[in-house]
N, C-alpha and C positions, 0 to 999 in steps of 0.2 A: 939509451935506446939506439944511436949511433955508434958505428965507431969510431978513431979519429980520423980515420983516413976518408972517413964519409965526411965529418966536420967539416974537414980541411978544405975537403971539394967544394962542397956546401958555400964556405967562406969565401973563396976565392970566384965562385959564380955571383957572389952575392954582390961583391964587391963589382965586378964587371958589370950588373946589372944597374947596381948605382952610378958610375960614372958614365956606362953605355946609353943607358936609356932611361933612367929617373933622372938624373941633374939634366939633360938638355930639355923636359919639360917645365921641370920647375924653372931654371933661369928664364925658359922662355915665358910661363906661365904663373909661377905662385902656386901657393897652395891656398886654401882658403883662412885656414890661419896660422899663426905662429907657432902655435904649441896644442895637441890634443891630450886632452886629460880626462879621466870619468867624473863622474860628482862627485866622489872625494878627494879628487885632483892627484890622481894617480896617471901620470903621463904615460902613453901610449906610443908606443912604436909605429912606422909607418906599415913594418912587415914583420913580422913573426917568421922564423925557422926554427928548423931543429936545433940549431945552437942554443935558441935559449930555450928549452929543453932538455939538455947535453944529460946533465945530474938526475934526469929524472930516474928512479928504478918501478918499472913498471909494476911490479907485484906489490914491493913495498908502499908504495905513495899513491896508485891508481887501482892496482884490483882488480874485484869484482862485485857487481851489485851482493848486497847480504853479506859479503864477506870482511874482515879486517880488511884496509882503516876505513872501509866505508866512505870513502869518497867518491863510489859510484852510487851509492845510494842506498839505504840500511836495509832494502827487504832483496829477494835476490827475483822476482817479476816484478817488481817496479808498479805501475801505474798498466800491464800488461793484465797483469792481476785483478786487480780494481784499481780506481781513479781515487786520487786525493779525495779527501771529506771537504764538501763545498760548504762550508760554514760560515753562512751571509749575521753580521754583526745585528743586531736589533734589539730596541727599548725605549719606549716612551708613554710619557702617562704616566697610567693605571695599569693594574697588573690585566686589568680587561684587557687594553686598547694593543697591550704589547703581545697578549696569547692571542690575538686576533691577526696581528702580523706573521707571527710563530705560526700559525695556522695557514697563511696563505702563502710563507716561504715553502713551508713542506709540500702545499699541493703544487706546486711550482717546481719543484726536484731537488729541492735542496735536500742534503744529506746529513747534517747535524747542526745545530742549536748554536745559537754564541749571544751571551746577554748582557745588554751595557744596561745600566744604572746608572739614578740620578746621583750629582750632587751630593744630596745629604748621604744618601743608602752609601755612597764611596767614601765618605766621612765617618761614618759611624754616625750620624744624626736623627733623631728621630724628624717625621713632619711637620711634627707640631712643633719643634725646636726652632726659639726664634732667629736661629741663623740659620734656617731654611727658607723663611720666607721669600716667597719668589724661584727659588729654585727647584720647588717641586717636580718631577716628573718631566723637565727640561730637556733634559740632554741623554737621557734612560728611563728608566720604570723606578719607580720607587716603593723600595720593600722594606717594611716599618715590622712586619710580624710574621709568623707563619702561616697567617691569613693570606697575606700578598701571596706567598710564594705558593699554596692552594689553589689559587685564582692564576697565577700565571703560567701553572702548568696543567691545567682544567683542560681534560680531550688529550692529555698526547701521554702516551707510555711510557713514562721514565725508565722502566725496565731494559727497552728497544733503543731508544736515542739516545746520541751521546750528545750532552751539553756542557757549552762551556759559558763559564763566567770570570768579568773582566771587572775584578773585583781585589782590593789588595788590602786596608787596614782592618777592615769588618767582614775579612773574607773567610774568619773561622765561623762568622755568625752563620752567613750565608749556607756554611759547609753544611754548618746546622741545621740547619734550616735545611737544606735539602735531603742529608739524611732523616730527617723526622718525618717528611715530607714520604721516602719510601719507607718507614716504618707504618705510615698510616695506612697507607696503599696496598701494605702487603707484599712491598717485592724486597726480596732478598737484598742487603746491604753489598755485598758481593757481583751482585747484575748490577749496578750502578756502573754506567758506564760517563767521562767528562772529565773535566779539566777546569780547575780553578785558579786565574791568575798570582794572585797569593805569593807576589814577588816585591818581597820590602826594601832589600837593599836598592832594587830599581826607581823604589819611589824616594830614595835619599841620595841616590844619585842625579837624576832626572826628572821625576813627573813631579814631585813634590805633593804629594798626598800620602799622610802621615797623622797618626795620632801620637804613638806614645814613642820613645827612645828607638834607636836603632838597636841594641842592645837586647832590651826586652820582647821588640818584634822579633827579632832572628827565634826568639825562645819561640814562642806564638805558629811562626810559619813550620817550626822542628815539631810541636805537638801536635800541628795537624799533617804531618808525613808519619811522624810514627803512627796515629789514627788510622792514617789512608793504609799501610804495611799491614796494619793487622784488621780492621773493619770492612776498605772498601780497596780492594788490590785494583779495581777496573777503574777508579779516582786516579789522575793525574793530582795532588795537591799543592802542586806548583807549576806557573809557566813561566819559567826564566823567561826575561822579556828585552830584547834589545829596541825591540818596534821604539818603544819609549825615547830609550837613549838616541836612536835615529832620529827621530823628531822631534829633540830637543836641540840637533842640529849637527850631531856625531860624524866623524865620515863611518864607512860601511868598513872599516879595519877597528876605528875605535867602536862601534857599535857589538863588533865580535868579540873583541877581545873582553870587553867590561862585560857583557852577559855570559860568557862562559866562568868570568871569574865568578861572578855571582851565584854559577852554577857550581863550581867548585866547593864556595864558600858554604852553600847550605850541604854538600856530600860532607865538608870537614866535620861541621858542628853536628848533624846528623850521628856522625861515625864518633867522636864526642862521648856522644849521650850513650853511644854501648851500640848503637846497630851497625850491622855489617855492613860495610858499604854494597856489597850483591843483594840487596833488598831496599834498600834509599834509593840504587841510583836509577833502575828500572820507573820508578815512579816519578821521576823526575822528565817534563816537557819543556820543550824553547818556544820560541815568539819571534820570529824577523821581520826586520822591515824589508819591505821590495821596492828599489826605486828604479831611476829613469837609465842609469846605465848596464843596459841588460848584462854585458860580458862581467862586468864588475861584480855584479848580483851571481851570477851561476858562479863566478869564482869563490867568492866568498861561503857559500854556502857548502862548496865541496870541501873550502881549506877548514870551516868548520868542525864536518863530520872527521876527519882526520887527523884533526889537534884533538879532539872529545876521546876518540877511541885509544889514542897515543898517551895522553893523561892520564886518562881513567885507569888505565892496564902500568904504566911506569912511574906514575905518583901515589897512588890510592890502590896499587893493587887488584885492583878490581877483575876477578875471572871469570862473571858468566858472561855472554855475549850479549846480554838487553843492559848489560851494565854499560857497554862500551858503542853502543847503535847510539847516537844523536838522530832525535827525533822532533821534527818543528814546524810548527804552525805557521804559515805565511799573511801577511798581510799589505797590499800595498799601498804606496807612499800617502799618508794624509798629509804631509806636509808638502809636496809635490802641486797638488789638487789648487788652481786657479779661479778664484770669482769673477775674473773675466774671463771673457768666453769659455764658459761650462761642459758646453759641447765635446772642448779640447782631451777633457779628463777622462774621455770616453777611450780616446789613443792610449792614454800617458798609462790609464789601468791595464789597457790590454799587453802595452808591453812589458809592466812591471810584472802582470800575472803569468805573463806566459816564461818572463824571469825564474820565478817561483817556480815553475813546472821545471822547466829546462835544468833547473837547479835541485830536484828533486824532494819538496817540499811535501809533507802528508797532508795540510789542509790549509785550506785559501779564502782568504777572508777580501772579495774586491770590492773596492769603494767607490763607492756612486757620485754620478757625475757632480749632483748638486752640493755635496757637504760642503764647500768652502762657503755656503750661504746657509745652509740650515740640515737640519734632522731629512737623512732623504726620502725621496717620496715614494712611493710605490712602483710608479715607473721606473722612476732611478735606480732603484732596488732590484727591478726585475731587470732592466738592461745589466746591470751589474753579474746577478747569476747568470744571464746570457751567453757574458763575456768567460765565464768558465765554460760553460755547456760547450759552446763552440772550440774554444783550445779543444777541450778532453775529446770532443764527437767529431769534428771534420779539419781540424790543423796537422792531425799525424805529431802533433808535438809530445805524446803519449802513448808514442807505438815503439819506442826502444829505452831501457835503461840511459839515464846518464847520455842522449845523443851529443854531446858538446866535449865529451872526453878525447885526448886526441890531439885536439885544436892545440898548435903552439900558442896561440894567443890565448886560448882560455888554461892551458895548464899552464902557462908563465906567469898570467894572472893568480892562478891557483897559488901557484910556491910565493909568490909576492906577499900575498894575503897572508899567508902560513906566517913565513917571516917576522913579516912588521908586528901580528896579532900576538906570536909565541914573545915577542920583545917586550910588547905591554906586560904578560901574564908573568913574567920574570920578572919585572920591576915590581908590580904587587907582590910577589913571593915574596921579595925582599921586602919590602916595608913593612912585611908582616912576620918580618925574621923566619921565615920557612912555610909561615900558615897562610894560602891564598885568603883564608875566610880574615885572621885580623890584619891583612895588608887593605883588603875591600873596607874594614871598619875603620881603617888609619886615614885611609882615601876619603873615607864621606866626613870625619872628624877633622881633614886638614884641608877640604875642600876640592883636595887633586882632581877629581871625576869634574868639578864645576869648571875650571880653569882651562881641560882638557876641551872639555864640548865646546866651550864660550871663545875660545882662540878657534876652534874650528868653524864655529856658524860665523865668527866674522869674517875670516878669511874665503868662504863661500859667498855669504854678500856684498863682498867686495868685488868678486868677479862677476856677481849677477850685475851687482850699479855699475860697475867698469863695460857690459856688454861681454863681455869673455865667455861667460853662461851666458849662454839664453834660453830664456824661459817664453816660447811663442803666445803673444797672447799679451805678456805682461811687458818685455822690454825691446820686443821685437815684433813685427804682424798686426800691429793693436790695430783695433776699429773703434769708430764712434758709437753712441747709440748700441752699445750691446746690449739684447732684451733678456730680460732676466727668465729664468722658466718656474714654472709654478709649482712653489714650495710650499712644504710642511710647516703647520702651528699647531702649535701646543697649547691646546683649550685651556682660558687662563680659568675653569671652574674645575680642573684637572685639581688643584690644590686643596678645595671643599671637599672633593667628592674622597680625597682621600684624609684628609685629616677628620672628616666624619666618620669613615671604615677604623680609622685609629681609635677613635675616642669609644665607638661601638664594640673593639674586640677589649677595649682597659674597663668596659663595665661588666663586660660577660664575665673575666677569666675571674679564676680562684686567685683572689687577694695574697691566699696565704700560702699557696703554692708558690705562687710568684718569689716571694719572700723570702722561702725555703731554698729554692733554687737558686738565688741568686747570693744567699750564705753559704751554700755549697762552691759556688764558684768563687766566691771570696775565700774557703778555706782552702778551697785547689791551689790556688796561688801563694797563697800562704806557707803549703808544706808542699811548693813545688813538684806540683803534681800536673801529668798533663790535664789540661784543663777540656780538650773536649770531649768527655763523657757528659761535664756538669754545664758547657752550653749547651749540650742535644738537647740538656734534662731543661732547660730552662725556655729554650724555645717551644718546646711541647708544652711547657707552661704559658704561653705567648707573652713571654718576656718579650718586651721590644729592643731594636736591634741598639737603639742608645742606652739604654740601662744595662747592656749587657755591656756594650764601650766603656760605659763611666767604672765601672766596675775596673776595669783595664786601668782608664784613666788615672785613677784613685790608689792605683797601687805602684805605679811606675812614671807618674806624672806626666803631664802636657809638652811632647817636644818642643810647642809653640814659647811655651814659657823658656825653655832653656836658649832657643836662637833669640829673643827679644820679640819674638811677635806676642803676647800676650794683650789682652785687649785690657 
């Protein structure tokens, strides 16, 4: 972008600057500390120039919104256009008590749907399953049948909304369940518009929720992408998810790098099974997490779209352009978020979201102030979508494509991220002798992903205990006497009222329906068939969402069993 002769100048001012006029403050003065670094302890310069940007080629590596490599942003009006999908997270209870939230996000401006689930329903459990007890409707909504999912989407258009669900080992049931759901309604499988988490290798790298083999999942998550290609093309049936890996303590380089391998890994096996990768990879969504160091966060997210588009077209070939657009959900930091002083998180969200924006994110999931103490509360919830409305409506942070492009310090950031992330995605390569998908399966078999995260959350908590991080509130600023604000509980007759709806829809349904359908999907798997035509078939029969598991269970065995957790 210079030339040398610009460098040159450049270098030689720079240097005059440092001994003229920055060394005679700092001898005189100090800096405040020794060394700055972002949350993944990526050290930072005092000054950014165009030198360290020298290498940059602006076409090649920056662009244009819409255009190859998409590091300004995949659409080409931006958020000029329309504003990200404000997609506040909610579930609890009863399928009632969560359509009633669902009801009061919408009249409130929210723009699309996003649904957690209990415990059991993220398990594959039914309710009445004695390792539910107590977990009911806790931490999400809990949906045992077709019945819930009837109920929890009672008054809203499926047709018109898009919803997503954050949902990964029983997330073909789920699938189910919602397609049956618009077969009853009437609306075309095709206006189905949403997004289903449905990212397994993330939960054997990270969150650890899991039922059966990594192996036989990978098959699981492939039968409902081929479904979504040919049934419902407006289904996202996967959200590559790094949010997870972030929060299990990641920095924001290994957080990219390991979801996009994952992302690779389901286009391999996809491409595998006989489909083109130009109709896999279209249907394929991301998940990021947004934390507290803004410039790091827009970094990342641009070196993202620009290693995605560079892959997808030089390893897999890939030549329509929705093959090679990275496109992703934001969500900010839950691991960030303080039970002392509450209030704080009301900052820590606005900067992470306005992260997200500034980093060109399609939809924004902000987290309310209270969750580091409980399910948030209504209030929480609406400060929360607040805290969007104002970015999008009066910060101007949404009035240009990519406003942060440019910055020597966020494009040095940028190429930094590229680097260290493309250095991961080479190592998997190799462990998987060429194949990103079995270098990911060698990783979670030899543990690499655990060793990686678990060396980095200690090395982070070492500088929060040392004072290095500060985290206001917790190791710096603290107050006595902080009052707590008034939280959400989860009615503990939440449990009755659903395990009586369970017990009400296994006396109604046809016995022998039930029966049939579920020998159906035993003979699916059998002659390796994909398997979700004969879950639609079985949820319309109100198979419950454990019977339809065990069936799983039963034929690929209990991962618990094979790590030694088995009870």
């Amino acid at each position: 972008m210079y030339d040398d002769d610009d460098l040159a100048e450049i270098r030689e001012s720079r240097e005059e600057w440092e001994s003229e006029t920055r060394d005679p403050v700092i001898d005189a003065h100090g800096e405040r500390k020794d060394r700055f670094a972002t949350v993944s302890n990526l050290e930072i310069d005092d000054l950014y120039t165009p030198e360290d940007v020298a290498d940059v080629d602006y076409e090649a590596d920056i662009g244009f919104p819409g255009e190859e490599p998409y590091t300004r942003g995949p659409y080409p009006t931006m958020y000029r256009g329309r504003t990200w999908t404000m997609r506040q997270f909610a579930g609890f209870g009863t399928a009632e008590e969560t359509n009633e939230r669902f009801h009061y996000l919408i009249e409130n401006g929210q723009t699309g749907l996003s649904t957690a689930f209990d415990m059991p329903s993220l398990m594959g459990k039914d309710s009445d399953d004695p390792l539910s007890d107590g977990e009911v409707g806790k931490e999400g909504v809990a949906v045992d049948t077709l019945r819930d999912m009837e109920i929890l989407f009672d008054g809203i258009d499926i047709g018109e909304v898009s919803t997503s669900f954050t949902i990964n080992p029983s997330a073909p049931v789920v699938f189910a369940m919602y397609v049956a759901l618009a077969d009853q309604k009437g609306v075309p499988r095709e206006q189905l518009r949403g997004t289903f988490q449905n990212d397994m290798l993330k939960e054997f790298i990270a969150q650890k929720e899991w039922v059966i083999p990594p192996e036989p999942s990978l098959d699981l998550v492939t039968d409902t992408v081929e479904f979504a290609v040919e049934e419902t093309p407006g289904i996202y049936p996967i959200s590559v998810s790094g949010y997870h890996i972030r929060e299990a303590g990641s920095t924001a380089i290994q957080e990219l790098a390991f979801t996009l391998a994952d992302g690779f890994a389901y286009v391999e096996d996809a491409v595998e099974r006989g489909m083109d990768v130009d109709e896999v990879a279209p249907q394929l969504s991301f998940f990021f997490n947004s934390h507290n160091s803004i410039f790091e966060e827009v970094a990342k997210f641009r070196a993202g779209r620009r290693i995605y588009a560079r892959i997808m077209d030089e390893w897999y070939g890939a030549e329509a352009e929705a093959s090679k657009r990275l496109k992703f959900h934001t969500q900010t930091a839950g691991q960030s978020l303080t039970a002392q002083q509450p209030l704080n998180n009301i900052v820590r969200v606005t900067i992470q979201a306005l992260a997200g924006v500034l980093g060109g994110t399609q939809s924004l999931h902000t987290n309310s102030f209270d969750e580091a103490l409980a399910l948030p509360s209504e209030e929480a919830v609406r400060v929360a979508l607040r805290t969007q409305q104002i970015i999008a409506e009066e910060s101007g942070a949404a009035d240009s494509a990519d406003p942060l492009a440019g910055s020597f310090m966020v494009e040095s950031l940028t190429n930094e991220v590229e680097e260290k992330t493309m250095a991961y995605l080479e190592e998997l390569k190799s462990m998987g002798d060429g194949s990103v998908r079995d270098g990911v399966l060698e990783g979670i078999e030899q543990g690499y992903f655990h060793r990686e995260i678990q060396e980095a959350s200690y090395e982070y908590q070492e500088r929060v205990d040392d004072g290095e991080e500060v985290v206001v509130g917790v190791n710096k600023y603290t107050v006595e006497n902080d009052p707590e604000p008034d939280l959400l509980h989860v009615d503990e007759e939440v449990q009755e009222r659903q395990l009586a709806r369970l017990e009400e829809v296994k006396a109604e349904r046809d016995d022998e329906a039930v029966e049939a359908t579920l020998a159906a999907l035993d003979e699916a798997i059998e002659n390796d068939e994909n398997v979700m035509p004969a879950v639609v078939d079985a949820v319309k029969a109100y198979v419950t969402m454990g019977e339809i598991m065990d069936v799983f269970e039963d034929h690929y065995g209990a991962y618990r069993e094979k790590i030694g957790l088995a009870s």
